[in-house]
VOBA-1610 file (N, C-alpha, C; in pm, whole numbers, padded with zeros to 5 digits, always signed):
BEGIN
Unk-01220+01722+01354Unk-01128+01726+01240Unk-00998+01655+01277Unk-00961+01570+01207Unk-00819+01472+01211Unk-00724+01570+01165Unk-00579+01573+01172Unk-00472+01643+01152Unk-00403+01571+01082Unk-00403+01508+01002Unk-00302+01392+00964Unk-00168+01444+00923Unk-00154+01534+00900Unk-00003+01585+00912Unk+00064+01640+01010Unk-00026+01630+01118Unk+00050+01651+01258Unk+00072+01491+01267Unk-00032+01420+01260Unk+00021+01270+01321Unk+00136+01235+01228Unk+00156+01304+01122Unk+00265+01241+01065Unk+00409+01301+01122Unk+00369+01424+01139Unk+00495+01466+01192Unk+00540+01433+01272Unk+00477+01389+01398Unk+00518+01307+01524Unk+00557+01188+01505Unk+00528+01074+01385Unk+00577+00964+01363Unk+00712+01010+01277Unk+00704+01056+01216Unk+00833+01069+01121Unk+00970+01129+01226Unk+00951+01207+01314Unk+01040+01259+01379Unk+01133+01185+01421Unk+01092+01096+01477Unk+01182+01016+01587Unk+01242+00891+01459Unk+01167+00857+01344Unk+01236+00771+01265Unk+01407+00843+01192Unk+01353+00989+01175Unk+01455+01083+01108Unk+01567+01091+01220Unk+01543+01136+01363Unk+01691+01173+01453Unk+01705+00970+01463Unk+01653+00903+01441Unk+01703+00759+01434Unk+01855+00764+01355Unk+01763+00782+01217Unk+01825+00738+01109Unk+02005+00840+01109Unk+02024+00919+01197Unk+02137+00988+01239Unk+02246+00891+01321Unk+02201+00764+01429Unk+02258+00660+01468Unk+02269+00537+01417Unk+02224+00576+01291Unk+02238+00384+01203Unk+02221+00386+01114Unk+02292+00280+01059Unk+02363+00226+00935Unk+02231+00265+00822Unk+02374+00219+00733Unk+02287+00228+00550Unk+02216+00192+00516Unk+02214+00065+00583Unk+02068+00019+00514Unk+01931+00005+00638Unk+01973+00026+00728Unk+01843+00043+00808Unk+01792+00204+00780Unk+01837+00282+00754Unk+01856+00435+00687Unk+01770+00384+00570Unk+01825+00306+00458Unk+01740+00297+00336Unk+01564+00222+00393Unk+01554+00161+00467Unk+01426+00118+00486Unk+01398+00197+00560Unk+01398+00307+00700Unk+01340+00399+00747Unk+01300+00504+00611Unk+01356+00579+00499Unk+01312+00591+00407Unk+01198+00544+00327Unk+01187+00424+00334Unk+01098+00369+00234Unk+00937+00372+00331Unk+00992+00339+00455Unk+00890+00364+00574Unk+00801+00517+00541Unk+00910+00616+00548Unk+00901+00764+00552Unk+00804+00763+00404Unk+00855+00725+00297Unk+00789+00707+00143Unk+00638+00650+00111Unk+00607+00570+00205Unk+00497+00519+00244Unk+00410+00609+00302Unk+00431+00642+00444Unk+00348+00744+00501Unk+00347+00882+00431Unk+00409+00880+00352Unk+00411+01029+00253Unk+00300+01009+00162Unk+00285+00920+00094Unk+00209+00870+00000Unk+00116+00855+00072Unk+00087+00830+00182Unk-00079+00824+00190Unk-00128+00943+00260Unk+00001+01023+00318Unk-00018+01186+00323Unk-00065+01265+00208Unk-00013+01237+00119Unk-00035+01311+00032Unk-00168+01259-00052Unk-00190+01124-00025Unk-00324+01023-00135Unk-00437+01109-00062Unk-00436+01133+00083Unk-00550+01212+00160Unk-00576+01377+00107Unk-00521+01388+00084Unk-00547+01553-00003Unk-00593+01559-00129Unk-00516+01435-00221Unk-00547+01460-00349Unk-00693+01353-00362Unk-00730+01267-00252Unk-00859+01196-00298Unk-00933+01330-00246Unk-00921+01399-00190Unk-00997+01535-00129Unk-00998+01621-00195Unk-00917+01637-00305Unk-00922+01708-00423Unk-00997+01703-00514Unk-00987+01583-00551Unk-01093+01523-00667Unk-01212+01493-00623Unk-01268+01459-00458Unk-01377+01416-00467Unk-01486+01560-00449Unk-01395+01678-00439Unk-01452+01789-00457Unk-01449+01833-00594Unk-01380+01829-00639Unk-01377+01856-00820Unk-01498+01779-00889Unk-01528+01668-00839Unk-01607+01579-00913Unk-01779+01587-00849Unk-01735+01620-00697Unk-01846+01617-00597Unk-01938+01494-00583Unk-01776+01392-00597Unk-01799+01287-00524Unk-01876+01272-00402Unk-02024+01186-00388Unk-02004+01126-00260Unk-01876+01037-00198Unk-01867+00997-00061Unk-01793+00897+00034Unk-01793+00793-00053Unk-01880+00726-00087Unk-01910+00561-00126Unk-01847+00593-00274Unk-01886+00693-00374Unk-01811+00738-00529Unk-01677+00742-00520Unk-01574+00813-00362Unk-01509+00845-00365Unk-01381+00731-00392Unk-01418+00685-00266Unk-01395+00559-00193Unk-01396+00407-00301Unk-01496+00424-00425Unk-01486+00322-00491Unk-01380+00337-00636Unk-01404+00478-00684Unk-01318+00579-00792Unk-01250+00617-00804Unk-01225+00684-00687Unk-01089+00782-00702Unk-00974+00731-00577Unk-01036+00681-00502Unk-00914+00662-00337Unk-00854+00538-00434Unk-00865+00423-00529Unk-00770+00313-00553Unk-00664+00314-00639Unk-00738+00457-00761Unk-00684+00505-00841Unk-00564+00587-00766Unk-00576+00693-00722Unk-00513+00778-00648Unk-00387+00685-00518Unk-00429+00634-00481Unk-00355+00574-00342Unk-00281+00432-00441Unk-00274+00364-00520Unk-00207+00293-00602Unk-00103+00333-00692Unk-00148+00456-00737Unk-00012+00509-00818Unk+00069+00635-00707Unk-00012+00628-00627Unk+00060+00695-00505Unk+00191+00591-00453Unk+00127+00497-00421Unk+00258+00419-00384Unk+00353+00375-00501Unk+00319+00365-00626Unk+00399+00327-00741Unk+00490+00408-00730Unk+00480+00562-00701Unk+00584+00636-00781Unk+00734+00563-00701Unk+00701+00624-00525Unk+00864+00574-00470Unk+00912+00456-00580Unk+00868+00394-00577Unk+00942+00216-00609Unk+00960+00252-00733Unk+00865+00324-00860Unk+00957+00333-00998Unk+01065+00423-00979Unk+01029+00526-00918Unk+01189+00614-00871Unk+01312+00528-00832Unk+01284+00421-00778Unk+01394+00324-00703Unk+01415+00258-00769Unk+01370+00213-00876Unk+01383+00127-01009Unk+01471+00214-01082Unk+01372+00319-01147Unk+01485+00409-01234Unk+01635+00443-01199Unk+01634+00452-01067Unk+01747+00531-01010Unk+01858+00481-01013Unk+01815+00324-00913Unk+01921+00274-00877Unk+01901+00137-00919Unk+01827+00103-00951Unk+01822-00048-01051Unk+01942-00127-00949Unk+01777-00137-00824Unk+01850-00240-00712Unk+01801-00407-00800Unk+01887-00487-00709Unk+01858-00592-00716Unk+01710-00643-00684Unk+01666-00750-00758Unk+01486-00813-00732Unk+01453-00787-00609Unk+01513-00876-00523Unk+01488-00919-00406Unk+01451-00796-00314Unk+01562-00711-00354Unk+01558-00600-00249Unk+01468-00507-00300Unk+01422-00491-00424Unk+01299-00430-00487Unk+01191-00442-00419Unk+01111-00581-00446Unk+01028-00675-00378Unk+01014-00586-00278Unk+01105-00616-00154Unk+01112-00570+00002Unk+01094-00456+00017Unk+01118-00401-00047Unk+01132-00191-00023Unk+00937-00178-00059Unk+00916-00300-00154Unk+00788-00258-00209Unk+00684-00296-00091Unk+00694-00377-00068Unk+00600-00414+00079Unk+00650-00318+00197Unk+00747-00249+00215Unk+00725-00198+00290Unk+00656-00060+00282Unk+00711-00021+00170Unk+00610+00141+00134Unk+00448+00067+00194Unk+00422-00065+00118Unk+00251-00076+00173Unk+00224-00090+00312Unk+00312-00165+00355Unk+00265-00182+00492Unk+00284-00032+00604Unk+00367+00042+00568Unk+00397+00193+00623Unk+00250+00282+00512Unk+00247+00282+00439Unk+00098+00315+00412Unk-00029+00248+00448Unk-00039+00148+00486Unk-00164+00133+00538Unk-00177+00137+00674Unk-00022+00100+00793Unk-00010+00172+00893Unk-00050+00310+00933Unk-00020+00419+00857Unk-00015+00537+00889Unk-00202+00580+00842Unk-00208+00513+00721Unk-00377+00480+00725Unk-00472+00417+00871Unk-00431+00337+00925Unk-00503+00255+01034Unk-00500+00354+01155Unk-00387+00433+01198Unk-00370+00505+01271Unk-00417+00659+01313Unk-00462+00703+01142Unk-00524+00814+01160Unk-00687+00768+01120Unk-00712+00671+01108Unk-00874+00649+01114Unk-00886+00624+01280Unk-00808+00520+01351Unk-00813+00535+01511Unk-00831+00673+01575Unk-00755+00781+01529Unk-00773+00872+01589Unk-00923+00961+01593Unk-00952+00880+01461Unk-01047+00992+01399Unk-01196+00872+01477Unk-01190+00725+01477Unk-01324+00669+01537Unk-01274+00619+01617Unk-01215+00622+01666Unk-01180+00555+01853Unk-01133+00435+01812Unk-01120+00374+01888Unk-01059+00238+01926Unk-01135+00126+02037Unk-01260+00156+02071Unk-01316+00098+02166Unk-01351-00055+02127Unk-01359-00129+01978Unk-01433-00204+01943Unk-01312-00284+01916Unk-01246-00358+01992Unk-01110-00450+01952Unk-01140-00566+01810Unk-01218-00619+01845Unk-01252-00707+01712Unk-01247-00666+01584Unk-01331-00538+01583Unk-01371-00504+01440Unk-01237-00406+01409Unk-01154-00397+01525Unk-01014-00305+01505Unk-00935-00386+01391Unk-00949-00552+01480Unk-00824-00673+01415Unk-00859-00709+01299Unk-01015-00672+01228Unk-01016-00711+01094Unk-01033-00641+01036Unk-01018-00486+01045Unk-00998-00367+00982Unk-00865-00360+00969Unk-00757-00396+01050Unk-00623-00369+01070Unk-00576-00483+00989Unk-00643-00607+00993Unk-00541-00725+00901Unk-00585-00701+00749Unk-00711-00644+00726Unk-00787-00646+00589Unk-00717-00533+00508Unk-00689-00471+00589Unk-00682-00299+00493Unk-00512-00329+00524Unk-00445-00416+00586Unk-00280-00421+00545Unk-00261-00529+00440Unk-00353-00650+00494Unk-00328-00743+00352Unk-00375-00703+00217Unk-00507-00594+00194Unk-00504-00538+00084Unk-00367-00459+00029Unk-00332-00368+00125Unk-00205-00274+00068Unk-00087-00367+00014Unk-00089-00482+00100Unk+00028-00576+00071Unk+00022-00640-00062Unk-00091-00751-00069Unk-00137-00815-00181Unk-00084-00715-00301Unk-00158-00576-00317Unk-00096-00526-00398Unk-00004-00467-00437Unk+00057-00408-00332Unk+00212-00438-00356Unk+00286-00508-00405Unk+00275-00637-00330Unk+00327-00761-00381Unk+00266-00823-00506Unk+00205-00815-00511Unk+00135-00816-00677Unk+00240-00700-00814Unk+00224-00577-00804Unk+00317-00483-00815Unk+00455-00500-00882Unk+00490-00530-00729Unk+00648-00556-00719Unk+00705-00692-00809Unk+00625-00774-00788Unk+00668-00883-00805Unk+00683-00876-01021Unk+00566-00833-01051Unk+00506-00815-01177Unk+00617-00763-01217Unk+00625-00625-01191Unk+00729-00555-01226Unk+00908-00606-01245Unk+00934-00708-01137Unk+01061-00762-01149Unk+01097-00865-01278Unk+00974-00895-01370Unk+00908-00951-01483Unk+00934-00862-01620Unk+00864-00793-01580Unk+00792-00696-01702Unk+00956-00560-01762Unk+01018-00526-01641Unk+01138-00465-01649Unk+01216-00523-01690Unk+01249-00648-01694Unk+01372-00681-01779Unk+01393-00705-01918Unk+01239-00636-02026Unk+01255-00625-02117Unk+01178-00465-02122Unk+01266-00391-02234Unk+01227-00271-02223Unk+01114-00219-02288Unk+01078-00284-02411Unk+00939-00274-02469Unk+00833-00342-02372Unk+00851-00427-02249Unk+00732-00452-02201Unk+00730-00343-02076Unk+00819-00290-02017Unk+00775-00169-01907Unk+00650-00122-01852Unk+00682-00020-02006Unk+00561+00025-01996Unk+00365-00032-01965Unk+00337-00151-02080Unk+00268-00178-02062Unk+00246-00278-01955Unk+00302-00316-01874Unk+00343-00404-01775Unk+00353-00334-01705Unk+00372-00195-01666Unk+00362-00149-01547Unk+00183-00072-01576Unk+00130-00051-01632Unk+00006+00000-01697Unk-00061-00121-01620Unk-00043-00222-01677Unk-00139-00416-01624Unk-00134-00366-01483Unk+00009-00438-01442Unk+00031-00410-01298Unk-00083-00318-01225Unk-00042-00212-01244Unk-00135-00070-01183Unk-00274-00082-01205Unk-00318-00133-01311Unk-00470-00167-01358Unk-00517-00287-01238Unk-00444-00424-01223Unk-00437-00511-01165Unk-00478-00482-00998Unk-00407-00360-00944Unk-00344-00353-00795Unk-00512-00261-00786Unk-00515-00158-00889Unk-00659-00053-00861Unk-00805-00143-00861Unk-00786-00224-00915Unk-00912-00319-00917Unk-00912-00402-00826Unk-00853-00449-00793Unk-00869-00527-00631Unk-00941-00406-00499Unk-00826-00303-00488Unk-00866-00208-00456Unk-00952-00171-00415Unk-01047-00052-00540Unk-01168-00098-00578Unk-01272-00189-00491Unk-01239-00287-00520Unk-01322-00392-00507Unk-01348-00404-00323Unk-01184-00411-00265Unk-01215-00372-00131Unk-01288-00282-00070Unk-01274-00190-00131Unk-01367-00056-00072Unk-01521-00060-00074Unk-01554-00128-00221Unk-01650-00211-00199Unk-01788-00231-00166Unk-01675-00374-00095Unk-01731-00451+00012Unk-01782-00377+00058Unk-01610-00309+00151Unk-01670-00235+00277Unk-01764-00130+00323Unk-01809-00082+00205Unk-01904-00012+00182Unk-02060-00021+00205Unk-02074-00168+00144Unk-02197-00255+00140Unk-02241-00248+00250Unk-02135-00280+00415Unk-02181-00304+00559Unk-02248-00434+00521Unk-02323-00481+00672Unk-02309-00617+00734Unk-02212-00711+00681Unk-02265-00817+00659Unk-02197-00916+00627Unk-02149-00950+00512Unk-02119-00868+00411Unk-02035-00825+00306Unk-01931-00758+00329Unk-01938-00682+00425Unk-01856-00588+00487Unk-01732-00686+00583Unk-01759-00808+00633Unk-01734-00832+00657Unk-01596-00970+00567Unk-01667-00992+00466Unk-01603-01090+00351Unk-01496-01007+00257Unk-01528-00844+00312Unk-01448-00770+00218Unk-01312-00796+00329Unk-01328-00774+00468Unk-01202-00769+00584Unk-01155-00888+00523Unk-01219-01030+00513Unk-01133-01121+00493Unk-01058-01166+00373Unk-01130-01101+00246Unk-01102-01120+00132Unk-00940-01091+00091Unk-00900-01014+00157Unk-00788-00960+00127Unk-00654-01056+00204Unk-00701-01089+00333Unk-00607-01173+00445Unk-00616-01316+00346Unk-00744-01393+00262Unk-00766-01485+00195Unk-00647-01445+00090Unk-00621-01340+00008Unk-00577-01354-00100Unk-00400-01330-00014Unk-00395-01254+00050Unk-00246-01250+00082Unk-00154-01403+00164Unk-00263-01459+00171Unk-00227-01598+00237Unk-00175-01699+00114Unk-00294-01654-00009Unk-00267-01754-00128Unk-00145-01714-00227Unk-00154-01574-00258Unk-00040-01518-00276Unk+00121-01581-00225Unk+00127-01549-00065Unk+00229-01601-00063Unk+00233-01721-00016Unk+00205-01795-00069Unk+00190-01990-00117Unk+00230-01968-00218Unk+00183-01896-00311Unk+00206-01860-00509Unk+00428-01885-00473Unk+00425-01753-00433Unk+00525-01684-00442Unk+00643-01773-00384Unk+00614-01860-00255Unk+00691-01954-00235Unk+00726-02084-00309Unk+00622-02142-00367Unk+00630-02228-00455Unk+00698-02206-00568Unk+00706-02048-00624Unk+00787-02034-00740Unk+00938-02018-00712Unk+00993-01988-00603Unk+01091-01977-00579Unk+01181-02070-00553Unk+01086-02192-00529Unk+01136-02326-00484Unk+01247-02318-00615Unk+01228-02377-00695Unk+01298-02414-00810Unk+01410-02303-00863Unk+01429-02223-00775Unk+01565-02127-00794Unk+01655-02150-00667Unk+01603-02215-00582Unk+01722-02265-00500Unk+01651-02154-00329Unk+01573-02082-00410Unk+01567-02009-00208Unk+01478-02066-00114Unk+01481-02032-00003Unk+01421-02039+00095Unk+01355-01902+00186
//
């Protein structure tokens, strides 16, 4: 049996007496860090909830309820941070990739615990696949959203797309990975494929506003 709220507690600790020696805004991203691994603390109970309510198999669970569940898991921080404090794009964006990448971290880490670590290869494309998924949709997400919010009749349904958008990829990863052999394998890359093209997308559009 995995503990995942002991492993969390031991990671979170030392970020929290951190955040007591430094500044505001490294404080606001140890937060968003902390917001991340919460969310997939908490996505592990409630896909364990439902896949007993429903009596889901693994493969039902895993394709139904974990994209649904673990997608609007990470939504909430970032609409809270929207609503709240109606930061600037940029820094939106950023807070939003990091909730994913601190959720699929704290994901990668308690599956290590739970199947070892002996197999380095299939570690590096479990570890790049299942972060460029969290990312992609994030950044998918985030980005949408910095769109869809600046008019108030589109919000809503724009954050509805969005979320529909991020669960179906999702979805789709799980999959793969489900399938095993060599599907299983196109699912690891599928995601590193799309987060590569993605941000090509994302740079190219920015060109023409002056950033770098």
């Amino acid at each position: 049996m995995t503990y995942i709220d002991h492993i969390y507690a031991c990671m979170a600790a030392p970020m929290l007496v951190g955040m007591l020696f430094t500044g505001r805004r490294w404080r606001t991203d140890v937060l968003f860090v902390l917001a991340g691994m919460t969310a997939c603390l908490l996505s592990a109970y409630i896909n364990s909830f439902f896949a007993g309510v429903y009596s889901a198999d693994l493969d039902t669970a895993a394709a139904e309820i974990a994209p649904v569940v673990e997608e609007v898991m990470k939504l909430l921080p970032l609409l809270f941070y929207l609503l709240v404090f109606e930061p600037e794009r940029a820094r939106a964006q950023t807070e939003a990739i990091v909730i994913a990448v601190s959720f699929a971290t704290f994901e990668n880490i308690c599956w290590l615990v739970e199947n070892g670590a002996e197999q380095l290869d299939f570690l590096l494309l479990r570890g790049f696949g299942t972060g460029a998924m969290h990312v992609v949709c994030g950044a998918v997400v985030a980005a949408g959203l910095m769109y869809t919010w600046r008019s108030t009749w589109l919000r809503l349904a724009g954050t509805a797309g969005l979320l529909g958008a991020a669960v179906t990829f999702h979805a789709m990863y799980n999959l793969l990975l489900s399938a095993g052999g060599a599907v299983q394998i196109v699912g690891y890359v599928l995601p590193i494929a799309a987060a590569a093209l993605e941000f090509t997308v994302l740079k190219l559009l920015r060109l023409p506003t002056g950033e770098s």
